[in-house]
C-alpha positions in Angstrom: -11.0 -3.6 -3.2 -9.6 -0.1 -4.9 -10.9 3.0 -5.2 -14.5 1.9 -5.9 -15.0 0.3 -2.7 -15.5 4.2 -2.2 -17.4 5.4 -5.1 -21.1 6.8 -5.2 -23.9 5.2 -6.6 -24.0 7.5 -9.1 -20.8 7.4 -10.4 -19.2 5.8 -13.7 -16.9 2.9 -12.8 -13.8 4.4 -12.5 -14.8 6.5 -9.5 -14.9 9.7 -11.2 -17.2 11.9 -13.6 -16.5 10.3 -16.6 -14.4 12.2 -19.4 -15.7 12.2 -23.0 -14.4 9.7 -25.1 -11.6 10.7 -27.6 -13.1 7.9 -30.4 -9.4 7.1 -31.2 -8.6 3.6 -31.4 -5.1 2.0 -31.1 -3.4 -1.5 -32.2 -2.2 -3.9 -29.6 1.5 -3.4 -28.7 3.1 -6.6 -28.5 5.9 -5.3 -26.4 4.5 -4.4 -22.7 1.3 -5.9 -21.0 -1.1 -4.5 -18.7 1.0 -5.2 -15.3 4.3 -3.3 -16.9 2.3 0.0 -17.2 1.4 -0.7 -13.6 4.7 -1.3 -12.4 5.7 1.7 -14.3 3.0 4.0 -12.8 4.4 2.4 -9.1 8.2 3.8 -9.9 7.0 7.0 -10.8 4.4 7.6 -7.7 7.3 6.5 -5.7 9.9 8.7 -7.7 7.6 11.6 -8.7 4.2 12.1 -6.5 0.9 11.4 -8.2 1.7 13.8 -10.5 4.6 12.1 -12.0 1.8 9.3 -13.0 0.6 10.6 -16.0 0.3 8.7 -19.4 2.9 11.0 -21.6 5.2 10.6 -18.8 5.0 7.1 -18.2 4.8 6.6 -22.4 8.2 8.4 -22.4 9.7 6.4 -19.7 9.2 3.2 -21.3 9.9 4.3 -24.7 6.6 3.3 -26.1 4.4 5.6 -27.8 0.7 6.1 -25.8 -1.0 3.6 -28.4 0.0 0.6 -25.4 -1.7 2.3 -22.9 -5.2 2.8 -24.3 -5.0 -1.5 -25.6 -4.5 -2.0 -21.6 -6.6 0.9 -19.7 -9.9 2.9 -20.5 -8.0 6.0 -19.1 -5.4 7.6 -16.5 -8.3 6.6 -13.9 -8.3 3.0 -14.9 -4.3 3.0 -14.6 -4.8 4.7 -11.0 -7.2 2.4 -9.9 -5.1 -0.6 -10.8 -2.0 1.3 -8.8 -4.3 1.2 -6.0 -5.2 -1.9 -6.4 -1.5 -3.0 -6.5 -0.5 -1.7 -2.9 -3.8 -3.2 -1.4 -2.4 -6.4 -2.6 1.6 -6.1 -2.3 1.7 -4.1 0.7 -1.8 -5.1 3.1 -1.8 -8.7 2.1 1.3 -9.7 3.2 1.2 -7.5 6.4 -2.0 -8.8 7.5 -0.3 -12.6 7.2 2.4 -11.8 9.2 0.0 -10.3 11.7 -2.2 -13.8 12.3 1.1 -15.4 12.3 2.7 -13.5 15.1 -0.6 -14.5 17.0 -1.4 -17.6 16.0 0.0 -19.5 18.7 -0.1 -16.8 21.4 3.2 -16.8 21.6 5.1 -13.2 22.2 8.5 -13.9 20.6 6.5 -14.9 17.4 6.4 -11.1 16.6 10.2 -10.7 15.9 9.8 -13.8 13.5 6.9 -12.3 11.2 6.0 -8.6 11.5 9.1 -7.8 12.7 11.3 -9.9 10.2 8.7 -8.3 7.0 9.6 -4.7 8.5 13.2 -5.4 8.6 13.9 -7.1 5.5 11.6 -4.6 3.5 11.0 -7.1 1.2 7.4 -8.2 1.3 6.8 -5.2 2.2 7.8 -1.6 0.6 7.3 1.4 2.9 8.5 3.9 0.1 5.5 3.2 -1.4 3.3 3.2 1.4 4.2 6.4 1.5 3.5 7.3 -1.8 0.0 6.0 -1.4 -0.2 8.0 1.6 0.8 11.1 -0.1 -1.4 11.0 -3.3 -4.2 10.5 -0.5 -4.1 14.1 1.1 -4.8 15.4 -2.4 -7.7 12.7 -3.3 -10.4 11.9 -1.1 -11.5 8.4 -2.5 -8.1 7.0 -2.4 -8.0 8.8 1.3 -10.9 6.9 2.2 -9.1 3.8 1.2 -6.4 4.3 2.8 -8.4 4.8 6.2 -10.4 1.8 5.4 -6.9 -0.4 5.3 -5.4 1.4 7.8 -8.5 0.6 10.6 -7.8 -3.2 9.2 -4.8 -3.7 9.8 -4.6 -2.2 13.2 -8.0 -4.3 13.9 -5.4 -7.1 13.1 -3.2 -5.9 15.4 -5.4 -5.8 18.1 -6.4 -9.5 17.8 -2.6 -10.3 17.6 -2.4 -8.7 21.5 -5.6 -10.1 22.8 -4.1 -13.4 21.9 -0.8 -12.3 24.0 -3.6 -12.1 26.7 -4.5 -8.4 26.6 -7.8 -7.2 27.2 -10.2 -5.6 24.4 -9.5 -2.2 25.5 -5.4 -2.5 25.8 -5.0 -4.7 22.9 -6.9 -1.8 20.4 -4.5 0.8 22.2 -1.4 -1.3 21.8 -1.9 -2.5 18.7 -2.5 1.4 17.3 0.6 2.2 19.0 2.2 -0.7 17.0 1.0 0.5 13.8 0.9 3.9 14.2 5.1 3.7 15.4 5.7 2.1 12.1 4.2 4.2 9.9 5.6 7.5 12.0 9.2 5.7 10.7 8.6 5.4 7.3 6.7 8.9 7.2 9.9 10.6 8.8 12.1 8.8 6.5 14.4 7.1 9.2 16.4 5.2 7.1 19.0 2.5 9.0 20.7 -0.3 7.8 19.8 -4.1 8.8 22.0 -4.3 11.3 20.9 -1.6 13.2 17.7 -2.7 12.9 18.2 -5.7 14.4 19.8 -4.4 17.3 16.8 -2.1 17.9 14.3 -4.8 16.9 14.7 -6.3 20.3 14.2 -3.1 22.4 11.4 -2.3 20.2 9.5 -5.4 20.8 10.1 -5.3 24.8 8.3 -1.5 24.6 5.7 -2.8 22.1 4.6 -6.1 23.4 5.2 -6.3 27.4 
């Protein structure tokens, strides 16, 4: 779910009042699909803010002319509800794997092998743009509201992964927002280390974390 998962019942379906249309019409370019214009839009929320993403900008970027965009997307709200889209997919779905794993067998020193290897690598996961996502949300309040829907389930899934290290309902809620809530504090203060060092602190953080 996206940014509708938010809308109101009386709103178009892109979330927004809906923006007269401008009656062009444009032929297919045969040079970028659907998921490039996506991937573009990603870069530049990453590299720019939210307002970085905007179809001339992007256009220019990939050296296409804005014709390709209007074949793929209704408008800039179509594009920005794929985006979201996007890091639901890319960035919860693989955490929230790595989360039953680590508690699958109720087995501590499973953490290290799954949430704590996908925070290290940073490849499954991509905390700069987490942190994008996070910052286009203080200035838009439905893609705030999904980003406080994903962030209550994936510390829900935290707190299953500690009441299957044996915790109680209470502790495991409070440990597992600790978890989550350490981890996004890191990537929101832009501590940057290298995998070594994260490796060495890996273990300390896990001993604080999980005992």
């Amino acid at each position: 779910m996206g940014r509708e998962a938010v809308k109101k019942n009386n709103m178009p379906s892109n979330g927004r009042p809906q923006r007269p249309s401008s009656g062009k019409t444009y032929r297919k370019s045969s040079r970028l699909s659907r998921e490039d214009w996506i991937s573009a839009a990603r870069t530049m929320l990453v590299e720019s803010g939210i307002d970085g993403v905007k179809v001339d900008l992007l256009a220019k970027r990939i050296n296409v002319t804005r014709g390709s965009f209007y074949w793929h997307f209704e408008d800039r709200d179509s594009l920005l509800d794929a985006l979201l889209h996007l890091w639901e997919a890319s960035n919860t779905e693989p955490m929230l794997a790595a989360i039953k794993a680590a508690g699958a067998r109720g087995e501590r020193s499973d953490f290290d092998k799954t949430v704590g290897r996908l925070w290290i690598d940073e490849t499954d996961f991509d905390p700069a743009f987490d942190s994008a996502i996070r910052d286009w949300a203080r200035t838009d309040s439905l893609v705030a509201e999904a980003v406080h829907r994903i962030d209550d389930i994936r510390v829900a899934a935290f707190a299953e992964m500690f009441k299957s290290y044996g915790f109680d309902e209470d502790e495991a809620e409070v440990r597992g927002r600790i978890t989550y809530y350490h981890q996004v504090g890191y990537y929101t203060l832009g501590i940057r280390e290298s995998s070594a060092e994260r490796e060495r602190l890996g273990t300390i953080y896990d001993k604080v974390l999980l005992y």
